[in-house]
C-alpha positions in Angstrom: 135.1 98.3 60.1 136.3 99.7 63.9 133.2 101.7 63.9 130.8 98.8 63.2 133.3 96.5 65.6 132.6 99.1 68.8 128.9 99.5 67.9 129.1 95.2 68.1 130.4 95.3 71.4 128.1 98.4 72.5 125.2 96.0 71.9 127.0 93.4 73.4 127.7 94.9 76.4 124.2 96.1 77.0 122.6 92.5 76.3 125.0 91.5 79.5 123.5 94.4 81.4 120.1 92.8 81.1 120.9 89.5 81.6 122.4 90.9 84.6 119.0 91.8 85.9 116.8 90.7 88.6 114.5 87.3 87.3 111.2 86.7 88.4 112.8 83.4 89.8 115.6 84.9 91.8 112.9 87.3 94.0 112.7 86.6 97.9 109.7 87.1 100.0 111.4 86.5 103.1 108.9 84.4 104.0 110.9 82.7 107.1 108.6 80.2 107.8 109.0 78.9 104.2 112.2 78.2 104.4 112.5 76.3 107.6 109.3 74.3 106.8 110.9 73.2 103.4 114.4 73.1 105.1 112.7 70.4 107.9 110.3 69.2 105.3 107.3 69.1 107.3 103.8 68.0 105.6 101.5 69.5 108.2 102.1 71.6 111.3 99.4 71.3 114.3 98.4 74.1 116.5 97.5 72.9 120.1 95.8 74.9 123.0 97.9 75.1 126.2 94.5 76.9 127.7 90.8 76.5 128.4 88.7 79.7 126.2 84.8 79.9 125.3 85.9 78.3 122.1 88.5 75.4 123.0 89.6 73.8 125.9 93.4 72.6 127.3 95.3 70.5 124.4 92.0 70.9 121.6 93.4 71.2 118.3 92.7 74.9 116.9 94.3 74.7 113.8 96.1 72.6 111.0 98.5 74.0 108.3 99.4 71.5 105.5 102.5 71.7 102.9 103.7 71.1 99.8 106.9 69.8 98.9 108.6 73.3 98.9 107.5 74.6 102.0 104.1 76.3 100.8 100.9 76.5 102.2 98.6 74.3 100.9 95.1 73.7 103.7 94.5 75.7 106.2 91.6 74.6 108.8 90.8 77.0 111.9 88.0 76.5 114.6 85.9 79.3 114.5 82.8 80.5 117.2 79.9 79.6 114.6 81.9 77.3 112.2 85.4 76.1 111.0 87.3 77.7 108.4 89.1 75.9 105.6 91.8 77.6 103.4 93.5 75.8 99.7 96.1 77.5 98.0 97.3 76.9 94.5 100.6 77.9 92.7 102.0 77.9 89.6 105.6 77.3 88.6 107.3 79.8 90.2 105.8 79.5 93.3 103.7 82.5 93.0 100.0 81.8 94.5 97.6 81.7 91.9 94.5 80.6 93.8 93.0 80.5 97.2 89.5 79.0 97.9 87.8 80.4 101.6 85.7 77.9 102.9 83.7 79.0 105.7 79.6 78.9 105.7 80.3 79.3 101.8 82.9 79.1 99.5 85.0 81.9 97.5 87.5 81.7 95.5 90.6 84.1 94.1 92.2 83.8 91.4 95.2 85.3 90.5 98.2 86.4 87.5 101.3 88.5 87.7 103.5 91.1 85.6 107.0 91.7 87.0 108.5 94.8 85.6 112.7 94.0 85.8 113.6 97.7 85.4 112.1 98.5 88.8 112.1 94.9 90.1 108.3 95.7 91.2 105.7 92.6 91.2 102.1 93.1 90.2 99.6 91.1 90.9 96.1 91.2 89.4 92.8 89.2 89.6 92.0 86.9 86.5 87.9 85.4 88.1 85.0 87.6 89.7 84.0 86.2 93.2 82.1 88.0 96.1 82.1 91.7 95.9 83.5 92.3 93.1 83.8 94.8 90.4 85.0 95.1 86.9 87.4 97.7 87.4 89.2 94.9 89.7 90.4 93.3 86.8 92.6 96.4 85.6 94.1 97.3 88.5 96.6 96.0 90.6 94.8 94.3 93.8 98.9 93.1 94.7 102.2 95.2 94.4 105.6 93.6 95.4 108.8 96.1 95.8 112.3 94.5 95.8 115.3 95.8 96.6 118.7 94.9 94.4 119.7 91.9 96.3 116.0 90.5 95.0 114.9 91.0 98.9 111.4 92.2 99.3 110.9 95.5 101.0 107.3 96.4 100.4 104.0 95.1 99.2 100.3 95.3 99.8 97.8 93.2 99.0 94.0 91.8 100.1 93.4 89.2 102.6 90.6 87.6 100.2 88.4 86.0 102.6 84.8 85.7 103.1 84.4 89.6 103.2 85.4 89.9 99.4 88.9 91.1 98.7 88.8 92.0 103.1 91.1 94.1 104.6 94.3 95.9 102.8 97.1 95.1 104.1 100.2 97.4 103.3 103.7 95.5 104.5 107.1 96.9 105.1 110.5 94.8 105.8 113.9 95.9 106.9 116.8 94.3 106.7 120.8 94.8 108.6 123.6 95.3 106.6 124.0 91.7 105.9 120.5 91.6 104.5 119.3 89.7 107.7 115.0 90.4 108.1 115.2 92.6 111.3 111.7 93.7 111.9 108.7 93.9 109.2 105.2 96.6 109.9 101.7 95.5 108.8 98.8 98.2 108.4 95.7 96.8 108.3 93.3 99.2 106.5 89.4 98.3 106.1 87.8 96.7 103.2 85.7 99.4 101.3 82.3 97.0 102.3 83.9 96.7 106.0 82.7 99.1 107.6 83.0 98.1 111.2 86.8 97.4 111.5 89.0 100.6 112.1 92.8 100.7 110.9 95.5 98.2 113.4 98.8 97.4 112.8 101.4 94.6 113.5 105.1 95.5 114.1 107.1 92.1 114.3 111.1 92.1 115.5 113.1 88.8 114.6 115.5 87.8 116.9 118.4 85.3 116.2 121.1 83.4 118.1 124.4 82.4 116.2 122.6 83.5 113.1 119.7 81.1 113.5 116.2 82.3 114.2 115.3 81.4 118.1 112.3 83.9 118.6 109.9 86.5 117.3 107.8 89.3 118.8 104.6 90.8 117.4 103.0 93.3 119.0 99.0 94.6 117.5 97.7 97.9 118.2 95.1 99.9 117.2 92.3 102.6 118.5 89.2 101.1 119.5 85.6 103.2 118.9 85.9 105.3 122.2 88.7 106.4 120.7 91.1 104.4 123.1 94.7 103.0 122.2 94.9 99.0 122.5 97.4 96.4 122.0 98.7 92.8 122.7 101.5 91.0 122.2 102.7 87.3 120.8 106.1 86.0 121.2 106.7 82.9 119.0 109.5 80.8 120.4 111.9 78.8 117.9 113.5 75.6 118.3 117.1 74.5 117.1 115.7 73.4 113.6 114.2 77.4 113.3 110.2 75.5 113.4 107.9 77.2 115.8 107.9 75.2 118.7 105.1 77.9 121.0 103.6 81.2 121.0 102.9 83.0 124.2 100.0 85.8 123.8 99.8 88.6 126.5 102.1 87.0 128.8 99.8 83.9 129.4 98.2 82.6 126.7 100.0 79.6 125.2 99.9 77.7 121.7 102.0 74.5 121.0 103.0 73.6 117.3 103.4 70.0 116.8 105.0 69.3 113.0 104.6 66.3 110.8 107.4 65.6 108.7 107.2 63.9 105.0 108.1 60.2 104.9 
């Protein structure tokens, strides 16, 4: 009887060890902007040139992001030199994106499903719908991997652009975090598609800065080695107001971009 009463509560205890685990649910993206857009709960956000360029001139409208009710992207329109460019996202019920449609002189479409694996709190994403330039073996491997840390914070991933280049560049992320788990600075390598083969490697290092533990500012800076083998760069600084929404970027020193944000009624 004591030996069948400790082999009970061996079981026992190890069914509260996995419900201790990591849920699909509880992961974070720190996806910064989210958070403040569903914190504010804005519907559409409006990008405004502060500068005359070939493409636009002073106060044109460039660009239109438009949310849903938790703070995802839904529409995405950009003005583009030969045409604009329209962007839809879907998401199922975990707020995992399970669709985008790229609209630009045609239309292509991504669809997507995922497979967490709790033991090593890694995300996989695969693609579930052919679309331009691709093949069957995209279907059995992972074209999306998500690495968590054990506070559910994410600290790796890559995955495709998906645009109008096929799946388009690879882009491998990295994010670190203070002791308090704060999002410090996060590293994007940009590799080229395996049908691109015009655009070298470039990567994006962003630091987040904060005041009283709210976000007031960001830095990115984009480098990468041009065909004659030079190094180039240039910087954005996005500029935060008191509600942590973008409020302006500021692009090589001179450059400026003004958000304007539409709230839900």
């Amino acid at each position: 009887m004591k030996k069948n009463f400790l082999i009970a509560l061996l079981f026992s205890f190890i069914g509260c060890y996995n419900d201790e685990r990591l849920k699909i649910n509880e992961l974070n993206f720190s996806d910064l902007n989210q958070k403040s857009i569903l914190k504010n709960k804005i519907k559409k956000t409006f990008l405004i040139s502060g500068f005359d360029s070939g493409l636009y001139k002073e106060n044109d409208t460039i660009s239109i992001v438009e949310y849903n009710r938790i703070g995802k992207t839904e529409k995405v329109w950009r003005k583009s030199f030969m045409y604009s460019i329209n962007e839809e996202y879907r998401y199922d019920s975990l707020n995992l994106e399970t669709q985008k449609i790229y609209f630009t002189d045609f239309k292509a479409m991504f669809s997507f499903r995922y497979e967490f694996n709790k033991d090593s709190l890694v995300l996989y994403k695969y693609y579930t719908k052919l679309s331009f330039g691709f093949s069957k073996e995209d279907f059995t491997i992972p074209v999306g991997i998500f690495k968590f840390n054990d506070n559910g914070n994410i600290v790796e991933s890559f995955e495709y652009q998906n645009n109008d280049y096929g799946k388009g560049k690879r882009l491998l992320t990295k994010y670190y975090y203070d002791t308090s788990n704060t999002l410090v600075s996060k590293e994007i390598l940009y590799k080229p598609s395996n049908i691109d083969d015009v655009a070298l490697d470039s990567k994006e290092v962003t630091y987040y800065h904060y005041s009283n533990k709210k976000l007031d500012s960001t830095t990115s800076t984009f480098s990468w080695t041009d065909r004659d083998k030079q190094k180039q760069s240039y910087t954005i600084r996005y500029i935060y107001d008191d509600n942590e929404l973008i409020s302006k970027s500021i692009a090589m020193d001179s450059l400026v971009t003004y958000y304007k944000h539409i709230k839900y009624d």
